[in-house]
N, C-alpha and C positions, 0 to 999 in steps of 0.2 A: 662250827669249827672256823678258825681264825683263817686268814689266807697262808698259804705255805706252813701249816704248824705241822701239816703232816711232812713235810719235805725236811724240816729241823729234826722231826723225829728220828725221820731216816738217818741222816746225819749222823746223830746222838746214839744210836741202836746201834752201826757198824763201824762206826770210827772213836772207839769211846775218847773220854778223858785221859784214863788208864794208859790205856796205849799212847796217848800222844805223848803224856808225861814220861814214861818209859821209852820213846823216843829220843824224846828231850836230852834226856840224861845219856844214852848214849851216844849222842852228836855231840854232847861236851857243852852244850848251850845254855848259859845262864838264865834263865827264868828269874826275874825279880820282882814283876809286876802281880800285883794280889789283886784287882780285880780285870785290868783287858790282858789274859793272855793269851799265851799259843793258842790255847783252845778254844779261847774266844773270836780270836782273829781266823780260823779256821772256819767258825761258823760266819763270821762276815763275811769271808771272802765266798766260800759255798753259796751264801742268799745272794750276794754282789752278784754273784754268775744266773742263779737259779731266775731270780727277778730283772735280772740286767737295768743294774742300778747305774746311776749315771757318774756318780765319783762318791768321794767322801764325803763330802758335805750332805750330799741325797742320802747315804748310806745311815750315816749318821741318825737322821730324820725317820727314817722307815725301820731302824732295824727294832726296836720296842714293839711295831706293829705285826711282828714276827714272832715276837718272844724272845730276842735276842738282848743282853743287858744293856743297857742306856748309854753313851760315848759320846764325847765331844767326837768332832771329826779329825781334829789336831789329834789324838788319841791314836784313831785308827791311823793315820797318816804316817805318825813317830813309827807303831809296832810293825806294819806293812812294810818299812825303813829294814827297823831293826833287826829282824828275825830272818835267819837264812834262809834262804829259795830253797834249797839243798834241805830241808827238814818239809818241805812242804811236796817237794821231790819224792824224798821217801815215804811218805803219805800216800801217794798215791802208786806208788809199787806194791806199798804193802795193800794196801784194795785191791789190787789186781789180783794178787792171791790169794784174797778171800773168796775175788768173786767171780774171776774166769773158772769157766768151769767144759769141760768137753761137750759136745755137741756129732749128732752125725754126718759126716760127712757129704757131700750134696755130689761130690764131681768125683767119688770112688777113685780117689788118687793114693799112692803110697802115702802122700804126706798131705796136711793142710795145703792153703796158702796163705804165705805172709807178706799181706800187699805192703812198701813201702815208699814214700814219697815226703814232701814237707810242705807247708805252708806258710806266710811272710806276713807277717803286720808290720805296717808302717806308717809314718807319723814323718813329723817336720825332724830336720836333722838336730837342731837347736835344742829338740827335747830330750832325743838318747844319743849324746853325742858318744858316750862309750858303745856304741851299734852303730858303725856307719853302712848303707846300704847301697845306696845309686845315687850319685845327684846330690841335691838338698834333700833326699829323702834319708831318713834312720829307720830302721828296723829290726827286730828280731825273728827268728826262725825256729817253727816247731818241726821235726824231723819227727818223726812216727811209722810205728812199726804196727800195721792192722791186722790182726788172724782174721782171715774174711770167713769163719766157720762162725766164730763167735762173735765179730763185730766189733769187738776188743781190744783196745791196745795191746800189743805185746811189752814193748819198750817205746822210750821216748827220748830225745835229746833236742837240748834246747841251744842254742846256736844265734849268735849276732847274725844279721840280714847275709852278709856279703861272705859267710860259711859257704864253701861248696857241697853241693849235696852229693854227691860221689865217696869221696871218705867216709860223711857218715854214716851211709849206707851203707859200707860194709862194717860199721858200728852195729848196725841195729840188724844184719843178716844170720839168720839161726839155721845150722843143716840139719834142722828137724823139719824142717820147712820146705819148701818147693817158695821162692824168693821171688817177686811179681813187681818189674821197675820201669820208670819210664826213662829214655834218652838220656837224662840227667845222667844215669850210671850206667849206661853204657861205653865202657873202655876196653877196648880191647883185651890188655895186658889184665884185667880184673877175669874177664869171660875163664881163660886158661887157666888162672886160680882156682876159681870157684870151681871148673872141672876136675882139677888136680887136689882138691881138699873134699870133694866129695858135697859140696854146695849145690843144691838144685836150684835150677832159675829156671825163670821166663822172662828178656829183657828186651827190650825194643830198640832195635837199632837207630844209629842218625842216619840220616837218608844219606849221607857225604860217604860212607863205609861203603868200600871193593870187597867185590864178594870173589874170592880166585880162585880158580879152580873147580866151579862146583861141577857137582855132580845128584842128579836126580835118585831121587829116592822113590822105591815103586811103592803104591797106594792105589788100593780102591778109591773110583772117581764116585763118587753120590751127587746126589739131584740136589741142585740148588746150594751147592757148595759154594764157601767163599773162599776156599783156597784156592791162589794163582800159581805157588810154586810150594813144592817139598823139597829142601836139596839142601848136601853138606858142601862144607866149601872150608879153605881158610880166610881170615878177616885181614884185609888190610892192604896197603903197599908195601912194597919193598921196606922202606925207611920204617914201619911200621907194623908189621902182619904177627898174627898169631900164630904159636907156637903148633899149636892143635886145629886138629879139622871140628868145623860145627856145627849143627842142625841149626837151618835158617829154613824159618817159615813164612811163606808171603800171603797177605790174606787180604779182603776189602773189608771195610767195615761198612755199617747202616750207608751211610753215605757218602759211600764210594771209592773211598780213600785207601790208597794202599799202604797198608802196615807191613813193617816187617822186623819178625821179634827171633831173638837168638836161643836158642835152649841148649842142655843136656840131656833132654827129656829125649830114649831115641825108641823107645815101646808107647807109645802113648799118641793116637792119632795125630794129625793136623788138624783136622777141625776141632777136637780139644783140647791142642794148642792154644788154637785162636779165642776159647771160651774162657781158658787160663788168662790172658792177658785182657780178655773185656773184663774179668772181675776187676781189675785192678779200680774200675770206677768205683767202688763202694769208697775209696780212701775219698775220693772227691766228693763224695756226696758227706764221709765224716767230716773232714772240715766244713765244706759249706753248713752241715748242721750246726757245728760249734761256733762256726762267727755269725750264724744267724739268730741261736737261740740262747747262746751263752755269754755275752757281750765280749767275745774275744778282743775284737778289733777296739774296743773302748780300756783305752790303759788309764789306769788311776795317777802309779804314781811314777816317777822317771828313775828312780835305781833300781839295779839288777835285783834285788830282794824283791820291790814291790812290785816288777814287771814279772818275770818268773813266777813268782808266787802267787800270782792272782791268774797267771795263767795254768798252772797244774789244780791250783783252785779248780778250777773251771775243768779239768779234765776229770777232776774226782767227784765232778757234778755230774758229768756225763757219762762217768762208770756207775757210779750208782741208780742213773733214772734208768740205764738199760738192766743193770743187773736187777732192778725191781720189776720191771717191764718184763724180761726175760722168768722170773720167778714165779711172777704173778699169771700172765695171759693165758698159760694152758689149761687152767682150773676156771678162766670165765668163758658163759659158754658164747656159741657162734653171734645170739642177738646181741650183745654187747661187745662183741670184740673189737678193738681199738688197734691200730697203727700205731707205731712208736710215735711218731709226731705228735697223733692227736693227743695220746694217750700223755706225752710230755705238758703238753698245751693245758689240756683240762686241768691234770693237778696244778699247777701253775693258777690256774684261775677258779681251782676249789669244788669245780664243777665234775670231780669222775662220778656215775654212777656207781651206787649204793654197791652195787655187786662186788665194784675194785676195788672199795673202801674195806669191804668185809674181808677180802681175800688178802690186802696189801697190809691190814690189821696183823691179820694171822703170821703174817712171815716175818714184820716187824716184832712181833712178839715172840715166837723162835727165835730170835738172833739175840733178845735178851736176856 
């Protein structure tokens, strides 16, 4: 087997032509090109991520060794140009609802949680001078919405560097959800909303926020607890203070450090307060996976089409190596069982065991 033929397959199996075409036409998008198109520029930009190819010119040169049709790189260059971000967008929303799927709950809460936060690539300002960000630096901004049940995007918005992430957070906020943020969104005047529309959260305060008023809340004390305080209180100064009184939990973390996160949550421990706001690390470790293993941080081309677009690319690489991961692992048994890393790593270099070959066969073939 060639390297990655099995990862094109994947591709090919759950994002057909069909559908892209039928995309197509609903976005109103001219399609003219008869041999690179949408569909073909889809499958580039997915190996682009999968293999973290270095630009077009590399792309160009390796994609044949895939099984991908042959291109000049001017080719890819023009249609990466050409073709809205905004179709590659919908691409990968519509994957999510093929492939998110419910999962059991780990923290027995009313609701998931939906960790949310963003991340920032950046390059010289010269290069995306429509994304100014700090300085001589330019960049753009992924805002993402993680269901920490399934690992998942929920939603995504894609945002120039110097977006605040505050609004768009309450973009990407679902009250099916219990809502898991860091500092960035924490405003006051947002806290009293989200109470008053029936929003669940868990948010972390800035350390500069008057707590006034409070008042302790009784709780069993347990052994080895990192809670330092339970207590409501309203937020703010005078010139600023919240409407509403608010459970504010103080807690230390591994080391040492005192957190201290806002909730509505007012049946639900403290120290599973605090276990609510440590999830929020899984969003950190999703980015660092995708700039580490999906060439995020490497942008090919300098327009909003082919920066967007190569990066939902990339995100539809990442829905599918987990949704195949997720698919697959429970039917291999304990001697072969893989880590999502590894398990990303090895196909990538061709080398799964016979076992994940047989089983990742099988599911590819269901979905056709």
């Amino acid at each position: 087997m060639k390297k990655s033929t099995m990862f094109s397959a994947l591709v090919q199996s759950v994002l057909t032509e069909e559908e892209v075409k039928t995309l197509i036409e609903w976005m109103g998008y001219n399609e003219t090109a008869r041999k690179f198109t949408v569909y073909t520029l889809l499958q580039y930009w997915t190996q682009a991520a999968f293999e973290k190819w270095d630009g077009y010119r590399d792309g160009a040169d390796k994609a044949s060794a895939c099984g991908l049709p042959k291109a000049d790189y001017s080719t890819f260059s023009k249609k990466a140009k050409a073709v809205p971000f905004e179709l590659f967008k919908q691409l990968f929303h519509l994957l999510l609802k093929k492939c998110n799927r419910q999962t059991r709950r780990q923290l027995k809460l009313p609701k998931d949680l939906l960790l949310i936060d963003s991340t920032t690539v950046t390059v010289g300002k010269t290069r995306l001078p429509w994304a100014p960000f700090h300085g001589e630096r330019a960049g753009i901004k992924l805002h993402v919405a993680l269901v920490e049940a399934t690992g998942m995007p929920a939603k995504v918005v894609e945002t120039i560097g110097n977006r605040h992430d505050g609004p768009v957070g309450e973009e990407l906020a679902d009250d099916r959800y219990i809502v898991v943020e860091d500092r960035a969104y924490g405003k006051i005047e947002r806290f009293d909303r989200y109470q008053q529309e029936g929003q669940s959260f868990v948010i972390r305060l800035k350390d500069n926020v008057h707590l006034e008023r409070p008042r302790s809340l009784r709780r069993q004390s347990s052994k080895n607890s990192p809670i330092l305080q339970d207590l409501t209180c309203k937020l703010g100064t005078p010139q600023c203070r919240s409407e509403k009184r608010h459970r504010v939990v103080i807690f230390q973390d591994a080391n040492g450090h005192e957190i201290r996160v806002v909730t509505d949550l007012m049946h639900v421990s403290a120290e599973r307060i605090a276990e609510i706001y440590k999830a929020r690390w899984q969003i950190e470790v999703f980015f660092r996976w995708i700039k580490q293993h999906l060439n995020v941080p490497t942008l090919f081309g300098t327009s909003e089409n082919a920066v967007y677009g190569q990066l939902y690319a990339a995100l539809i690489v990442y829905v599918l190596l987990k949704w195949l991961f997720d698919q697959t692992s429970p039917f291999i048994t304990r001697e072969f069982a893989l880590s999502f890393i590894r398990f990303a790593r090895l196909l990538g270099e061709d080398q799964l065991p016979i076992e994940w070959r047989v089983k990742i066969s099988r599911v590819l073939q269901s979905k056709s």
